[in-house]
C-alpha positions as CSV (number, residue, x, y, z in Angstrom):
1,X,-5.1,5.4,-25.2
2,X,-7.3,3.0,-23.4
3,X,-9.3,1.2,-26.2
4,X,-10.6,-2.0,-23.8
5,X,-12.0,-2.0,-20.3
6,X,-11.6,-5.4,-18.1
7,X,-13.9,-5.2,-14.7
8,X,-13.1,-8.2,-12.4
9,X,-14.5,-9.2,-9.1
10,X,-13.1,-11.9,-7.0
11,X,-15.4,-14.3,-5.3
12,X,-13.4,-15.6,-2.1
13,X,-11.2,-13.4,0.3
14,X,-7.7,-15.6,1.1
15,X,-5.7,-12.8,1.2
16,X,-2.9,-13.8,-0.6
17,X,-5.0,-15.3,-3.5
18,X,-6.2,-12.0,-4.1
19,X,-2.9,-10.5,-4.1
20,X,-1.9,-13.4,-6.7
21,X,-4.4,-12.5,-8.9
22,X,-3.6,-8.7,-8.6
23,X,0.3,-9.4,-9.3
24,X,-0.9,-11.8,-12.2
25,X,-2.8,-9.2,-13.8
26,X,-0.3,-6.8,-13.3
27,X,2.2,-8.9,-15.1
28,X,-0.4,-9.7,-18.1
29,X,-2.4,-6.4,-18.4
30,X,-2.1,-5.7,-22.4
31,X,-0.7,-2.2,-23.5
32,X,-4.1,-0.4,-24.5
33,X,-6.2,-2.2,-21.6
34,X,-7.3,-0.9,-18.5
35,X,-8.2,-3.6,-15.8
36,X,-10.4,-3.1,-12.4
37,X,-10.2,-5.5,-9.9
38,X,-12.2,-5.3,-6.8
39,X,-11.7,-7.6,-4.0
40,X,-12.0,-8.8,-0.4
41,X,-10.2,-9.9,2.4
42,X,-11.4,-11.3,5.5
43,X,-9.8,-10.5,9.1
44,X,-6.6,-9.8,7.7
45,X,-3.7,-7.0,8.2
46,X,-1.7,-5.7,5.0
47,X,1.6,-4.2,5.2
48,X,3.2,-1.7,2.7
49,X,6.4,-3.7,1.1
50,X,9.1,-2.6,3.1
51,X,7.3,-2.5,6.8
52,X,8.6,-3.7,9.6
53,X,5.7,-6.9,9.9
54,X,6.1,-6.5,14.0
55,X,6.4,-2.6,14.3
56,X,2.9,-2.6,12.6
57,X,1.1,-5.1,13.7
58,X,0.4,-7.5,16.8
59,X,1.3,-10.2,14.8
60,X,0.7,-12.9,17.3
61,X,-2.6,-11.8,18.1
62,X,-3.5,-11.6,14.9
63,X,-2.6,-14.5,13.9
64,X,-4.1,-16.8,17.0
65,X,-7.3,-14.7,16.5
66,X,-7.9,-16.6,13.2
67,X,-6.1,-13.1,11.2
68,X,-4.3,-13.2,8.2
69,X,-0.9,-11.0,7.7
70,X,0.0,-10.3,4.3
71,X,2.5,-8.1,2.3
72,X,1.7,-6.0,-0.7
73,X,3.9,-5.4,-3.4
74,X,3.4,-1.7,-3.0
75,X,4.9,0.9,-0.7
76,X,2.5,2.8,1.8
77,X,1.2,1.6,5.0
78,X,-0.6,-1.3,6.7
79,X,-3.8,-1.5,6.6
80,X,-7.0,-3.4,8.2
81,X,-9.6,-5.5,5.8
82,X,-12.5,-7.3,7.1
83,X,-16.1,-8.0,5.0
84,X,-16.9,-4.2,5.6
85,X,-13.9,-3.4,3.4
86,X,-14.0,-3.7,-0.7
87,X,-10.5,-3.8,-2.2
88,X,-9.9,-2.2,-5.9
89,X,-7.3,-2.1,-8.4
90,X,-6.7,-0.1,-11.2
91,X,-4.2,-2.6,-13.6
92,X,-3.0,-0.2,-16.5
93,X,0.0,0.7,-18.4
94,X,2.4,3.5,-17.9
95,X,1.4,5.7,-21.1
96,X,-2.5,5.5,-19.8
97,X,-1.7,5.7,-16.2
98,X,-3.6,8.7,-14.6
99,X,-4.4,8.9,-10.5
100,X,-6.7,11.5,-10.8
101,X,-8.9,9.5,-13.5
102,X,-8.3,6.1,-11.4
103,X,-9.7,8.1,-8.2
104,X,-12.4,10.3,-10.6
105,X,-14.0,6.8,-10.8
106,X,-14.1,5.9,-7.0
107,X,-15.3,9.3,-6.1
108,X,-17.9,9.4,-9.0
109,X,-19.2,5.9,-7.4
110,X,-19.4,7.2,-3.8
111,X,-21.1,9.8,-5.1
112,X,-24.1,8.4,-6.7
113,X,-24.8,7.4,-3.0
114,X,-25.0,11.6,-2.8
115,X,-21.8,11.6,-0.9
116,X,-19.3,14.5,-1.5
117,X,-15.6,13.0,-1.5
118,X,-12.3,15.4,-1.3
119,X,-8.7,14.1,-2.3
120,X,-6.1,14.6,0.6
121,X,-2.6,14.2,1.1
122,X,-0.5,11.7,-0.5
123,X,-3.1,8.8,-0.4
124,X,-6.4,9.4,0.6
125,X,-10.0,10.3,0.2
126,X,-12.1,12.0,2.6
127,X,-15.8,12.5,3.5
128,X,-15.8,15.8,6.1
129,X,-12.3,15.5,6.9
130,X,-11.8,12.1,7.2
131,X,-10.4,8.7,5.4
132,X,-12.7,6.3,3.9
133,X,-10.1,5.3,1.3
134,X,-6.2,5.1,1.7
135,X,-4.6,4.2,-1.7
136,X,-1.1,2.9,-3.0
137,X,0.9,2.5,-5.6
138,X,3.0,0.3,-7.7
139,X,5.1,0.6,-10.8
140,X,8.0,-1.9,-12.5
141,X,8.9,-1.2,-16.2
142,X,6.0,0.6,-17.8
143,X,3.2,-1.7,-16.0
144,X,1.5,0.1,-13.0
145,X,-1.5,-0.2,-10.6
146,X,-3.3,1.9,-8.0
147,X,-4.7,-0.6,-5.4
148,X,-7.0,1.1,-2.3
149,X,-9.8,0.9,0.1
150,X,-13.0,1.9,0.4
151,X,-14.6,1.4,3.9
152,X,-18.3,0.8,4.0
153,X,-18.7,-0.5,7.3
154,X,-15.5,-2.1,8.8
155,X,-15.5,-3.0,12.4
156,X,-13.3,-0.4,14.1
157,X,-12.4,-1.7,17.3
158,X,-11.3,-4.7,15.2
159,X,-8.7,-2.4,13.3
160,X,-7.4,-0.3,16.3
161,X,-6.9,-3.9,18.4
162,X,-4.3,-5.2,15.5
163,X,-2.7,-1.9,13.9
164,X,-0.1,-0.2,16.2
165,X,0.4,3.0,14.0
166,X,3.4,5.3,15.6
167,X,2.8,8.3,17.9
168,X,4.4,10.2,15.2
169,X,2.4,9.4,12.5
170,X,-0.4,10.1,14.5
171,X,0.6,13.5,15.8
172,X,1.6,14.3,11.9
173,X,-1.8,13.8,10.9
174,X,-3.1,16.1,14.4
175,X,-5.5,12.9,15.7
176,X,-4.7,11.2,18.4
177,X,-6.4,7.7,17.5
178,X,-6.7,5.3,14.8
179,X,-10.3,5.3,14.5
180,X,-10.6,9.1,14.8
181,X,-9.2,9.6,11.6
182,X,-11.4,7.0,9.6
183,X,-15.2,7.0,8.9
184,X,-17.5,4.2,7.7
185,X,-19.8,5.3,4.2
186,X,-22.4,3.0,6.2
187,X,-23.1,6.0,8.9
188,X,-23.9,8.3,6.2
189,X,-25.7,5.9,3.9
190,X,-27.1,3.1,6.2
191,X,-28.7,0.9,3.1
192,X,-25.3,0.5,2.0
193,X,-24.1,-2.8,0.7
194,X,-21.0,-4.3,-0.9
195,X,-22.9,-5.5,-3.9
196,X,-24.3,-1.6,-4.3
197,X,-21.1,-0.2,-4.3
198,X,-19.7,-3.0,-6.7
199,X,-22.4,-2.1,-8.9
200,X,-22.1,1.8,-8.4
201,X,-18.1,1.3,-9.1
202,X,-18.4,-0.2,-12.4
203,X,-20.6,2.2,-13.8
204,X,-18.7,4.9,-13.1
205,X,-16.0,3.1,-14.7
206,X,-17.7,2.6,-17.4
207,X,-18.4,6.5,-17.5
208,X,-14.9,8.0,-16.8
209,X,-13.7,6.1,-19.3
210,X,-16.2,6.1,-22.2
211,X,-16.8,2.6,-22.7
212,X,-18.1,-0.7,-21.7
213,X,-16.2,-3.1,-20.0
214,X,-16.0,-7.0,-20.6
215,X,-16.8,-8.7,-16.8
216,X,-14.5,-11.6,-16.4
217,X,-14.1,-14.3,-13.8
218,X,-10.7,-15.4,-12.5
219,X,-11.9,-18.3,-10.6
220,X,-13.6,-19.7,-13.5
221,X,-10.2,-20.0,-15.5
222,X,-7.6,-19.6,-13.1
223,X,-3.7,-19.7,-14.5
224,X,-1.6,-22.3,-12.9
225,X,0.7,-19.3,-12.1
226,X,-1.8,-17.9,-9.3
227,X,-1.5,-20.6,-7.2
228,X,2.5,-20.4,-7.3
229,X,2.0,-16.9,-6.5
230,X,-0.5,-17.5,-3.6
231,X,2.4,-19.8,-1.9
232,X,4.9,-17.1,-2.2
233,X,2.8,-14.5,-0.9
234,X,1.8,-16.8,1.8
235,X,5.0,-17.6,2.9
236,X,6.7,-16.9,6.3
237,X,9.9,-15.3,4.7
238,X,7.8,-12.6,2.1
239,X,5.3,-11.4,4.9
240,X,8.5,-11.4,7.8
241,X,11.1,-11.0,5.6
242,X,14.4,-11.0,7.6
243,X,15.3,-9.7,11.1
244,X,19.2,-8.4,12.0
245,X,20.7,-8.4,15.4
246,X,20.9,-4.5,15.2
247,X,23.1,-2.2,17.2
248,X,21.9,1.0,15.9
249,X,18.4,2.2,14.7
250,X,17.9,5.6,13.4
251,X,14.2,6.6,12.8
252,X,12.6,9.9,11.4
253,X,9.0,11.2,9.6
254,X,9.0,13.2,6.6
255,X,6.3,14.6,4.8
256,X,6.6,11.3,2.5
257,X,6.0,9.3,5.5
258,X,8.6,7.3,8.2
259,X,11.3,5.6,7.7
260,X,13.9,3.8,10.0
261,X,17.3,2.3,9.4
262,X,18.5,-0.4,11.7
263,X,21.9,-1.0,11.4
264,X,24.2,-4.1,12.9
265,X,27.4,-2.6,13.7
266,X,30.8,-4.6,13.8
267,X,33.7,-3.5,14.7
268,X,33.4,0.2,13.2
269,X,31.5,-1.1,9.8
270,X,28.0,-1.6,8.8
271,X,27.7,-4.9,8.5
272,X,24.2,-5.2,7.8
273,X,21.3,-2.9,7.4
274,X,17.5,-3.3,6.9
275,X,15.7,-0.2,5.6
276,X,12.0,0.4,6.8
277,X,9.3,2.6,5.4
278,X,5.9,3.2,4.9
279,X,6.7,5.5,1.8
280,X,4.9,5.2,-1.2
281,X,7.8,4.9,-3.3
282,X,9.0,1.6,-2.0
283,X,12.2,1.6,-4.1
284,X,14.5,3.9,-2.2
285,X,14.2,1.1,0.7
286,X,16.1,-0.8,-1.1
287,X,18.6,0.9,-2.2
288,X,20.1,2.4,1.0
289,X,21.3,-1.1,1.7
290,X,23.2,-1.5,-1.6
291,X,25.0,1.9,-0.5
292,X,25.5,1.7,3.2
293,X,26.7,-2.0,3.8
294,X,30.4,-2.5,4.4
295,X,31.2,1.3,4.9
296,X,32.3,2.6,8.3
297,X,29.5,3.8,10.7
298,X,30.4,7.1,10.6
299,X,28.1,10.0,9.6
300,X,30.4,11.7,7.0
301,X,31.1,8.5,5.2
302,X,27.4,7.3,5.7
303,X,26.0,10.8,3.9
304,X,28.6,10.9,1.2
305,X,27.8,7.3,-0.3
306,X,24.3,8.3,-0.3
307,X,24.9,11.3,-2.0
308,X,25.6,9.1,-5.1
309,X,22.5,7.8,-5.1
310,X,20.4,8.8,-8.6
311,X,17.1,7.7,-9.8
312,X,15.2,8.6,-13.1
313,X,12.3,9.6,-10.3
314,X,12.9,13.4,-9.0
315,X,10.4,12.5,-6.2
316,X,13.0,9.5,-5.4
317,X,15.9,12.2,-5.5
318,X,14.1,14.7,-3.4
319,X,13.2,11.7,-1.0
320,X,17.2,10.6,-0.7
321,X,18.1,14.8,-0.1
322,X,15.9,14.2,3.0
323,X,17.6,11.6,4.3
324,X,20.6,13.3,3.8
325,X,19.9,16.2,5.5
326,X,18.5,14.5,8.3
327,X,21.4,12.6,9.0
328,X,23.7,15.3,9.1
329,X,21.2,16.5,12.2
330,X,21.4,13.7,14.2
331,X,24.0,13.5,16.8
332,X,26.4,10.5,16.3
């Protein structure tokens, strides 16, 4: 059980220091401890783990615009963040990890501004049908975290000039826009502020989970380690990653979100393949590689080696049943 509550704000928003500190804390979370983090990011697009950076994003544009791309360590989507947006994460481990309770606390806080909040779909909150707060998730041994967003008053034509979300995705979800789908907490409660909501969140932390929590300050004692992370995170190869020549791309959206296979073909083999998705279980990514490379680019052999594929996850399982049954659909 959770016997010691840790609430942490950060006080700058570099993008990839904040994600340092989250994958810090996530690495030295103690067993019986639950951590909340909230933080900020300024001008700044986030990618799910294993998105494609320039099928998501106008990179370039971003970029000479004074933006920020960064890469999360968790699956899901990308995502916009600007001063209207406060960042949280729940740090916890496995045996007192619980979504509902981690969301029971942002839900509880949006309400004491007498806002009623739904749950919805794989990853989101809602306030009369639409997103306020997308959330993802992360796991790797028995340390986890929920990270999300909560949008007070983020500048919309700002998000919808950067993000290029899919046609697909789009039609899945029965809007036809980004900013259709998304709603400010500022137009119901105009006297909203960041600092309010900071406030309002660790209270109801506080409440959910029946204690009081110690308020530290990472900036104050920073590990060394943070700023090696920071330069990782920062770098052109984590938030790019690596680009094939590829011959063949194969692309379909389940109900657990897209994913797309782009293949570089020679001379009857696979002889490369990157895997991108915006699923929320980023592992099955990559380990379609680890199965696919070398074999011959033929469907039969291509659905039988993933057919050996196991994982301890039944929702990972499920997810790899998909694929193959949408493969054996597509005409070769």
């Amino acid at each position: 059980m959770v016997n010691k509550l840790t609430y942490i704000e950060s006080e700058q928003y570099n993008p990839y220091k904040n994600l340092a500190v989250e994958e810090y804390l996530f690495f030295h979370c103690q067993k019986e401890e639950c951590i909340l983090y909230l933080w900020q990011n300024q001008h700044t697009v986030v990618i799910g783990r294993n998105q494609n950076a320039w099928a998501e994003c106008l990179t370039e544009k971003l970029e000479n615009e004074g933006g920020y791309l960064a890469r999360r360590l968790s699956g899901g989507g990308a995502v916009y963040h600007d001063l209207g947006n406060l960042n949280f994460t729940f740090l916890v481990n496995e045996e007192n990890y619980n979504v509902d309770r981690q969301l029971e606390v942002i839900q509880k806080a949006v309400a004491k501004f007498g806002v009623c909040t739904e749950k919805s779909g794989r990853n989101d909150i809602l306030i009369n049908g639409r997103k306020f707060s997308g959330n993802a998730f992360y796991k790797e041994g028995s340390r986890c975290y929920h990270h999300g967003t909560i949008m007070l008053d983020v500048k919309l034509d700002e998000m919808s000039k950067y993000l290029t979300v899919s046609k697909e995705k789009l039609q899945s979800k029965g809007v036809n826009s980004v900013k259709s789908r998304v709603v400010n907490i500022k137009e119901l409660v105009p006297d909203i502020t960041v600092d309010r909501m900071k406030e309002a969140l660790r209270e109801a932390f506080e409440e959910v989970y029946g204690g009081q929590a110690e308020v530290l300050s990472m900036e104050k004692s920073e590990p060394a380690e943070v700023n090696n992370i920071t330069e990782r995170l920062g770098s052109w190869n984590w938030k790019f990653g690596r680009k094939i020549p590829f011959d063949e791309t194969l692309t379909h959206r389940f109900n657990w979100g897209q994913i797309s296979l782009d293949m570089c073909v020679q001379e009857g083999r696979i002889a490369d393949i990157i895997v991108y998705t915006d699923a929320l279980k980023p592992a099955i990514a990559e380990e379609i590689p680890k199965y696919l490379k070398g074999i011959k680019y033929k469907k039969d052999n291509i659905c039988t080696e993933l057919g050996l594929y196991w994982s301890e996850d039944d929702g990972e399982n499920q997810m790899m049943k998909d694929i193959i049954a949408w493969l054996k659909t597509v005409e070769w």
